[in-house]
C-alpha positions in Angstrom: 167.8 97.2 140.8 165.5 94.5 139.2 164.6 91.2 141.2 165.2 87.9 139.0 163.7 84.9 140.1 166.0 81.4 140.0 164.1 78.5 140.2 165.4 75.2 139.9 166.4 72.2 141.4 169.3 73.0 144.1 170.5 69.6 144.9 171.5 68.5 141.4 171.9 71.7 139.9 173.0 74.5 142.4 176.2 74.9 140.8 175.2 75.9 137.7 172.1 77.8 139.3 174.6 79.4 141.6 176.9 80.5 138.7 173.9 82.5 136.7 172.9 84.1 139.8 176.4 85.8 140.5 176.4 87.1 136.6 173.2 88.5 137.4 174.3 89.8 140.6 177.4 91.5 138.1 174.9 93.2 135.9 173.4 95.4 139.3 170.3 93.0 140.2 169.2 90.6 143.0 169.1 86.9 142.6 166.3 85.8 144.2 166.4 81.8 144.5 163.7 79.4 144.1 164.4 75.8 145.3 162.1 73.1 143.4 164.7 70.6 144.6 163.1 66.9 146.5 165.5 64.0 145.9 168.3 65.5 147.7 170.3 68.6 150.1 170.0 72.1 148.3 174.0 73.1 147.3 172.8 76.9 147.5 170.5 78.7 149.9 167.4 79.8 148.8 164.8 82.2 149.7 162.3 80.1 148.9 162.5 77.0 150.6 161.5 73.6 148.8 159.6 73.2 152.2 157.4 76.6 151.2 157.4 75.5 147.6 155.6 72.1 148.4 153.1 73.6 151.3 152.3 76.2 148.7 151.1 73.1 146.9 149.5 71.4 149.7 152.0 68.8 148.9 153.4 66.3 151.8 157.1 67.0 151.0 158.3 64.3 153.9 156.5 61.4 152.2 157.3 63.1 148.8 161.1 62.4 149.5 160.5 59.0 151.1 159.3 57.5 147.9 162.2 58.8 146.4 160.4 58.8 142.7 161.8 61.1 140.5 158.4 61.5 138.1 156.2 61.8 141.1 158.8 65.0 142.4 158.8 66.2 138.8 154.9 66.2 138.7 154.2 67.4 142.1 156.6 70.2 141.9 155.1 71.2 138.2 151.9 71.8 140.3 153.3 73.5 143.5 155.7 76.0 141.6 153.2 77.7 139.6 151.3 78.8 142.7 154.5 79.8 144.0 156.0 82.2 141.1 152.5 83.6 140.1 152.1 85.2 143.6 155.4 86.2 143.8 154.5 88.5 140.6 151.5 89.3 142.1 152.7 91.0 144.7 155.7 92.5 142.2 158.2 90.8 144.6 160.2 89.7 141.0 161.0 91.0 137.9 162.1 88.4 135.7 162.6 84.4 135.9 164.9 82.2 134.7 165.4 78.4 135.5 167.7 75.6 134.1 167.3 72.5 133.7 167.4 68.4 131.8 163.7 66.9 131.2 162.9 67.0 135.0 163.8 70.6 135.5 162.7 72.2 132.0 158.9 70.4 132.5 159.2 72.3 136.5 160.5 75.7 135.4 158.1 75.9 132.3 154.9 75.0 133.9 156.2 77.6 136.5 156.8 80.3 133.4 153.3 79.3 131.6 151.3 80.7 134.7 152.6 84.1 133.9 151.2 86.7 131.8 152.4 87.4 128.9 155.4 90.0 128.9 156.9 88.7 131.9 160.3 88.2 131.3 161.2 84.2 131.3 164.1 82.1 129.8 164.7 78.5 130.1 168.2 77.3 129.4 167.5 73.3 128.2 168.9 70.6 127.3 165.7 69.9 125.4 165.1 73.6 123.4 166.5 72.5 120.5 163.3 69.8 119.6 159.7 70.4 119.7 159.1 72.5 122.4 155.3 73.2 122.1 154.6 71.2 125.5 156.9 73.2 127.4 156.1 76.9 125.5 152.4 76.2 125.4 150.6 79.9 124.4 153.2 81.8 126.2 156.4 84.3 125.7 158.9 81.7 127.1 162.2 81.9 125.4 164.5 78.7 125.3 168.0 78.9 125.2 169.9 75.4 124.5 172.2 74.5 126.7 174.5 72.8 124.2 175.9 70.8 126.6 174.2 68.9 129.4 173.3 71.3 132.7 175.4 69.3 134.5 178.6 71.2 135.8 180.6 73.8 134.7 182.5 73.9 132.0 184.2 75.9 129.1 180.7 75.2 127.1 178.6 75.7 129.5 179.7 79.0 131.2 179.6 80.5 127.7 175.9 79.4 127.3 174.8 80.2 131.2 176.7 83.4 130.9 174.5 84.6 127.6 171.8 83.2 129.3 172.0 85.4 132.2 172.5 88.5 129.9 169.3 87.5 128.5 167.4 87.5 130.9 169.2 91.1 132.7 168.5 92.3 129.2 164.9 91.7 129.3 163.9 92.8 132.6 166.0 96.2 132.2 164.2 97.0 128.9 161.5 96.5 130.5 162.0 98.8 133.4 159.9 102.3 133.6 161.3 104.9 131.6 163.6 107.7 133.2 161.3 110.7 133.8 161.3 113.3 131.6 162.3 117.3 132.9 158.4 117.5 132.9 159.0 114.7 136.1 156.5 112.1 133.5 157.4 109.4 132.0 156.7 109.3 128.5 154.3 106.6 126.9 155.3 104.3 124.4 152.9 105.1 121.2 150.1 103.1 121.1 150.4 101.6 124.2 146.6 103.5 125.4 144.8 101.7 122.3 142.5 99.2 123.1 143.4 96.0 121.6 141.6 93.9 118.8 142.8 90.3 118.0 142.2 88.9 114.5 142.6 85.4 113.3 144.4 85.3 109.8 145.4 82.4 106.8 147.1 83.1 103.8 144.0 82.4 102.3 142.2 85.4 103.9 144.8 88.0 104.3 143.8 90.1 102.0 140.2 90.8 104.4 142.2 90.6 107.0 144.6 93.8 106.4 141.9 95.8 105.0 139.8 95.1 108.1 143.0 95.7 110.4 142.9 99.4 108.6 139.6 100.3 109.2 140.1 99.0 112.6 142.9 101.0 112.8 141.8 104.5 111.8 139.1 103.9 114.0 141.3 104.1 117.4 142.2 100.7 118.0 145.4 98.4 118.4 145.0 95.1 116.0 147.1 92.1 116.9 146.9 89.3 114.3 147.4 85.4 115.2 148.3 82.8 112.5 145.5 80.4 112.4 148.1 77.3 112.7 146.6 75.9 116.3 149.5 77.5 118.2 148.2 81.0 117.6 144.3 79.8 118.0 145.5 78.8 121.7 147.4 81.9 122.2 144.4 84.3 120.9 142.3 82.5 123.3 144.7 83.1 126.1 144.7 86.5 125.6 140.9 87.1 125.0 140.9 85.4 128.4 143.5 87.2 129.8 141.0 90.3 130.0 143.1 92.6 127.5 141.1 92.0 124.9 138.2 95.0 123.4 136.8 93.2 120.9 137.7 89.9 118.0 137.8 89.9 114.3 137.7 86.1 114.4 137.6 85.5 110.3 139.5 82.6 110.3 138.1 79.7 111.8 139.6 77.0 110.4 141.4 75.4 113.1 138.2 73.6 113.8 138.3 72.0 110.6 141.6 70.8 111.5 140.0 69.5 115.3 137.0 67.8 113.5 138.8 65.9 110.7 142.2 65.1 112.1 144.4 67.9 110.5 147.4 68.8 111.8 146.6 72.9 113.0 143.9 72.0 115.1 143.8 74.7 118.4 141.7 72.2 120.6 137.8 71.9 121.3 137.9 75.1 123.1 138.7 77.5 120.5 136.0 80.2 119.7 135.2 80.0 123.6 137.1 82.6 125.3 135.2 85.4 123.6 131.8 84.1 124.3 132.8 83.4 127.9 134.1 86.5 128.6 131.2 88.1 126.9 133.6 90.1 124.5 132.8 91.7 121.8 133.0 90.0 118.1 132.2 89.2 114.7 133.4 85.5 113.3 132.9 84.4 109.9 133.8 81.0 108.6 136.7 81.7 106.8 138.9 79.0 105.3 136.8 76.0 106.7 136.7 74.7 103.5 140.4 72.9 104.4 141.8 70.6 106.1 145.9 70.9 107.0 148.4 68.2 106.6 151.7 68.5 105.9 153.7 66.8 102.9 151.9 64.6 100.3 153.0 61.4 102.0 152.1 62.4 105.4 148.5 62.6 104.5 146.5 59.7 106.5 145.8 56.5 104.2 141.6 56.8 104.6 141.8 60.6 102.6 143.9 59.2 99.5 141.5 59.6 97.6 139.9 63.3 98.5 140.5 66.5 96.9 143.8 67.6 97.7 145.8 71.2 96.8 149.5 71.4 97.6 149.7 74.8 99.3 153.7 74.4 99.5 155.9 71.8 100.0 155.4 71.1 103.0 152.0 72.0 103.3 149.1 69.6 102.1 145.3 71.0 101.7 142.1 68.7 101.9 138.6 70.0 100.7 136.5 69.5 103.6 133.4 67.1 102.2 129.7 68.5 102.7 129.0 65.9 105.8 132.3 67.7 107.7 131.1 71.1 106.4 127.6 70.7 108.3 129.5 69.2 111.1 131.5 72.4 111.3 129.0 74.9 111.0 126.7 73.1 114.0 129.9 73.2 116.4 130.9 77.0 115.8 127.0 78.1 116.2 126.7 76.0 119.2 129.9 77.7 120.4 129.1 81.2 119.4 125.5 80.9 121.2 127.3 80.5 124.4 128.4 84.5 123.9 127.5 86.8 126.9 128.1 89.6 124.6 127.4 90.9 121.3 128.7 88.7 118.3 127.6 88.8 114.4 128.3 86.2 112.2 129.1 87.2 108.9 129.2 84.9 105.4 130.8 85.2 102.4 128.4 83.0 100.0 130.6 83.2 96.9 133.8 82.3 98.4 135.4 81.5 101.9 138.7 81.1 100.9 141.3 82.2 98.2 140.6 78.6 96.4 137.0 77.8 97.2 136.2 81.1 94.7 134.4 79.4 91.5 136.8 78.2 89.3 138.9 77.3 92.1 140.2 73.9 92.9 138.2 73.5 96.0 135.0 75.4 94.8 132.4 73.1 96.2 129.0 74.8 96.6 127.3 71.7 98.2 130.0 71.8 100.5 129.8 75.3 101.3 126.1 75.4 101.6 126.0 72.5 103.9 128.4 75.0 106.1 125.9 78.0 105.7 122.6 75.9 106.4 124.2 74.4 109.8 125.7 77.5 110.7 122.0 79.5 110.5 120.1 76.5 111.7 121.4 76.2 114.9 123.0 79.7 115.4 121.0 81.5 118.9 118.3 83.4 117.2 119.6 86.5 118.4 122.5 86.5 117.2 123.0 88.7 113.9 123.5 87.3 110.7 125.2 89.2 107.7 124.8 87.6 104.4 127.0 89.0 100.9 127.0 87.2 97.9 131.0 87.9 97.5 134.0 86.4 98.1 135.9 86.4 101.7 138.7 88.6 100.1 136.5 91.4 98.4 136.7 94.8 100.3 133.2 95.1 100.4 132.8 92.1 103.0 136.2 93.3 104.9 134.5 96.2 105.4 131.1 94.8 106.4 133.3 93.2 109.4 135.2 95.7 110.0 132.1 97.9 110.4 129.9 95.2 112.9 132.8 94.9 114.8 132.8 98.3 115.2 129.3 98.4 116.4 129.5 96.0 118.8 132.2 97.5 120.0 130.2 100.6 120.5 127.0 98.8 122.1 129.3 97.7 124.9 130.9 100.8 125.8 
């Protein structure tokens, strides 16, 4: 029997909360309730106490509920609930969580959910899931499951969706669960599962040195994961690099800080490219696809670019050669961040090409532009730090294989 956490907000919404915990309770596991309630009485006992929840967050909850203001409960609870479901899975006290919720609730139960690690089983039903919910997902594994109609009551809509809901979440905690034990009394590993892990950063652009890399890797022992280098999966590589799961990074696809520099819309924040170096793990980054800029259709490109060199990816993708000033720009930031590394890093450059369409002949071949990039990069790159020049392009197998191989090495000085 698995322990799922129910958090949410017990005066306006222990009905509904109530009904998810008896289907849970149906499928064989314990409800265990949460109560991130403050404007009014809990309408089903928890066991966690809003009083707990709030002194975990060394939060005043008398004066709290005094004031009576909704966005100051909302933000105070946001803080105090994370502290409260993070130690709870700690100590392996749950299983699983699920919460429900409007605007008030969804913004309490995911900032609760995003202080988990990733695998944790987490679903939040919202009356929001159905917009843009990359301030409420953040880097993590939260699924959202829309409510349809509003979490308020039951109803012959909404004990449909709670009911599914519920199943979800039983469904992911029980496959989840240790294996039955084998006649032998062990429980079998799933494949794989013993491989350290490498993360790789990947573009259309530079797939093709990407998967041949992610072979090599491969063959030699190791588990690959690839993130799409669209700012979402920046942030979430970082995560995990700083989650401590992480061997060693194949970051060849930096050019989410083109996007943070110039204004594009993939940027992954100032801090990309510093988990790694923080953590002193292992890597090699090269400076793939910084020769672009991301924006999405034609007439969502900012006025002040009109008149730059543009190539349309896809329809809804818009590409902007990055100028020789930005490229110099670039290539100063990711030395200074890679000379913050506490372990062994190589940078590696591709001089004939750094993307698919910066290859001569290309429509964003620019060799000012490009060595601009490669001056910074050396002149203010720690001294230390290993530089591999190839005259070739970023695709060729020879320089997927030169990154492959000083991963590998690195890798190998470590251990």
């Amino acid at each position: 029997m698995a322990a799922i956490a129910i958090l949410g907000t017990m005066d306006s919404k222990g009905a509904e909360h109530a009904f998810v915990a008896e289907r849970i309770r149906e499928r064989g596991h314990r409800a265990f309730i949460i109560d991130v309630g403050t404007l009014g009485e809990p309408n089903l006992k928890p066991d966690i106490t809003r009083d707990e929840v709030a002194a975990a967050g060394g939060i005043d909850l008398a004066a709290l509920q005094a004031r009576q203001d909704r966005g100051e409960s909302v933000a105070a609870m946001s803080q105090a609930a994370p502290i409260v479901l993070s130690k709870l899975v700690a100590d392996k006290k749950i299983d699983g969580v699920i919460s429900l919720g409007g605007g008030g609730g969804t913004a309490i139960g995911t900032a609760a959910m995003r202080a988990l690690p990733i695998g944790f089983p987490k679903v939040m039903v919202s009356t929001l899931a159905s917009g843009n919910t990359a301030q409420y997902v953040g880097v993590k594994d939260i699924v959202m499951f829309p409510s349809i109609v509003d979490v308020a009551g039951l109803n012959r809509i909404s004990r449909q969706i709670l009911t599914r809901a519920a199943g979800a979440i039983c469904g992911m905690v029980e496959v989840g669960q240790a294996p039955r034990l084998s006649r032998a009394g062990e429980a079998p590993a799933l494949p794989g599962d013993d491989k350290p892990v490498i993360v790789a950063s990947m573009f259309g652009n530079t797939t093709q040195c990407v998967q041949h890399a992610q072979t090599i890797l491969e063959q030699a022992g190791y588990e690959v994961l690839v993130f799409h280098a669209t700012g979402t999966g920046g942030r979430t590589m970082e995560s995990l690099i700083e989650s401590g799961l992480v061997a060693g990074v194949l970051d060849i696809t930096t050019t989410e800080w083109a996007d943070e520099l110039v204004g594009g819309i993939l940027s992954a924040g100032p801090t990309r490219l510093e988990a790694a170096a923080r953590r002193g793990v292992p890597a090699i980054v090269s400076p793939g696809c910084l020769d672009m800029v991301n924006f999405g259709p034609p007439e969502t490109v900012p006025a002040q670019f009109r008149e730059r060199n543009f190539y349309q990816h896809n329809p809804q993708v818009t590409l902007m050669r990055t100028t020789p000033e930005e490229c110099a720009q670039l290539g100063k930031i990711i030395a200074e961040k890679l000379n913050a590394s506490k372990g062994r890093v190589t940078l590696l450059i591709p001089r004939k090409a750094i993307s698919v369409i910066s290859a001569p002949g290309q429509k964003f071949h620019d060799p000012e532009a490009d060595k601009a990039l490669f001056d910074a990069l050396k002149t203010h790159l720690r001294k230390d730090i290993a530089v591999i020049e190839m005259g070739c392009a970023i695709n060729d197998a020879a320089f997927a294989e030169a990154c492959a191989r000083a991963l590998l090495q690195n890798l190998a000085v470590r251990s």
